[in-house]
Structure formats: structure tokens, C-alpha cells
N, C-alpha and C positions, 0 to 999 in steps of 0.2 A: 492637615486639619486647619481651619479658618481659625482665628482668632478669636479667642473670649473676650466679650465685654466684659466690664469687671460688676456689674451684675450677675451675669450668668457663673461668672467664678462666684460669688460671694455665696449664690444659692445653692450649688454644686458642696461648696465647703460648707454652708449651711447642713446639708443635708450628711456628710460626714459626720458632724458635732453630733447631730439627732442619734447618728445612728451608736457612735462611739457614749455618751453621754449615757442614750438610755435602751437604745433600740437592739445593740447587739449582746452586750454583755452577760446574759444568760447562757451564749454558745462561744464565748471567745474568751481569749484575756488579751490584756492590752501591753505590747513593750513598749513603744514611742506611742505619740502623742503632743504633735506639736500644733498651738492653732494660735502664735506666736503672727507669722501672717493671715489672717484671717479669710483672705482672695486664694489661700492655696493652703490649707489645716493637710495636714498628715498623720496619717496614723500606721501601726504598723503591729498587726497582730495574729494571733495563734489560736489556731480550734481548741475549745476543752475538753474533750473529747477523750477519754480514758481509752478506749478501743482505737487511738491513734495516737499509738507512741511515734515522736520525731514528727509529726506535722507540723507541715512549711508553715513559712509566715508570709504573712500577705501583707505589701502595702496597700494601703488606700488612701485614695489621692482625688482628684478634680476630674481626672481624665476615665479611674475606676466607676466612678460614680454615675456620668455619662454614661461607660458601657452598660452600666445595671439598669438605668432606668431605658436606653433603649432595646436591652433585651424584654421588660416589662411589660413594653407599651408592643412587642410583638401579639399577632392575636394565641401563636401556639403554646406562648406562658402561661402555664399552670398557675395562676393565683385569682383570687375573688374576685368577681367585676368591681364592686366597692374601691378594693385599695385599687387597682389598675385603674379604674376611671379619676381616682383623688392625685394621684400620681401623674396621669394623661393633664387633667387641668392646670396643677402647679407648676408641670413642666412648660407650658405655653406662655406661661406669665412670669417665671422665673419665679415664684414662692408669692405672688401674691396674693394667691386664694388663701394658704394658711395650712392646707390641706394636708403637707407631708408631716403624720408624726412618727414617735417610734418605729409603729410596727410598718408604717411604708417603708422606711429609712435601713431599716430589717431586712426587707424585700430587695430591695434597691441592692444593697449589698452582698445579700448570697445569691440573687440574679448575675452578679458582676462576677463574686468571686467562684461558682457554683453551677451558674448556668441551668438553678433551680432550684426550689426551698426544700431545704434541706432538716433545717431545723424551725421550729415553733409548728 
């Protein structure tokens, strides 16, 4: 894998914060949470899911992040044109459109961990 700019890190962990801050927390809890480096934020968490006793924990990282938004940006991804094209744009510019909120950063993440939305 080619090297990060420390732009593309920043937007990447960017979008981590979003999703750990606001976007996911409705379907997860959170054990770690470091964003202590802010070029590489980690998180490290667990579905809430009462119908899944013992589910795994997932880190999520810079490199998770990546995976989610380029399963997104596939055309066979089940989600709204809307957040896929806001997610398509920010991704090109690195977060300069403004465009990734919560519920992109939501996406992003059960894209990555899920490989489909699962919840919301």
C-alpha cells in the first residue's frame, strides 16, 4: 500500500472521530478510543446488539476507514445516491467539501466492518 500523505491520514481519522463521536453510537459501544495522534485516531469497539451475545470487537483505524469508503464508492453498494455521491466528493479532495457527516461516517464504517448497512 503506497504511503499516506498526512492529509489523507488526517481525513481518514477525521472521519473516524465523526463516526465514533456521533455517527455510530446508536449500534455500538465504545472500549478504546484514542485520538491522542490525530494522523492515526483508533477506536476499538463492540455491537449492541442484545441478540449477539460475545460479539467481536472491531478496531477501527485509518486503513478500516479506507476499506469502507472504497466499498461505498462500488456501484453494487446498497446506499442512497445522496450519501454515496457526498462521500464520492470528499473523498477526492480529502474532506474539503465538508460533506462527510454522522450518518456518511456511519456508512463508512458498517461498509468496512459489515460489508453492508446493517443498522440505521
Amino acid at each position: 500500500m503506497p504511503e499516506r500523505s498526512d492529509e489523507r491520514k488526517q481525513f481518514l481519522s477525521d472521519i473516524t472521530i465523526t463516526a465514533i463521536e456521533g455517527g455510530i453510537g446508536y449500534w455500538s459501544w465504545v472500549k478504546v478510543y484514542n485520538y491522542s495522534d490525530e494522523l492515526d485516531v483508533r477506536a476499538i469497539v463492540q455491537e449492541n446488539d442484545p441478540d449477539k451475545n460475545d460479539a467481536p470487537w472491531f478496531d477501527i483505524n485509518n486503513d478500516v476507514i479506507a476499506r469502507g469508503i472504497g466499498r461505498v464508492l462500488t456501484p453494487s453498494f446498497k446506499v442512497s445516491t445522496q450519501i454515496r455521491q457526498w462521500i464520492r466528493d470528499d473523498n477526492k479532495t480529502n474532506g474539503d467539501n465538508g460533506m462527510i457527516d454522522s450518518d456518511c461516517a456511519d456508512v463508512i464504517v458498517q461498509a468496512a466492518l459489515f460489508g453492508e448497512i446493517v443498522y440505521g
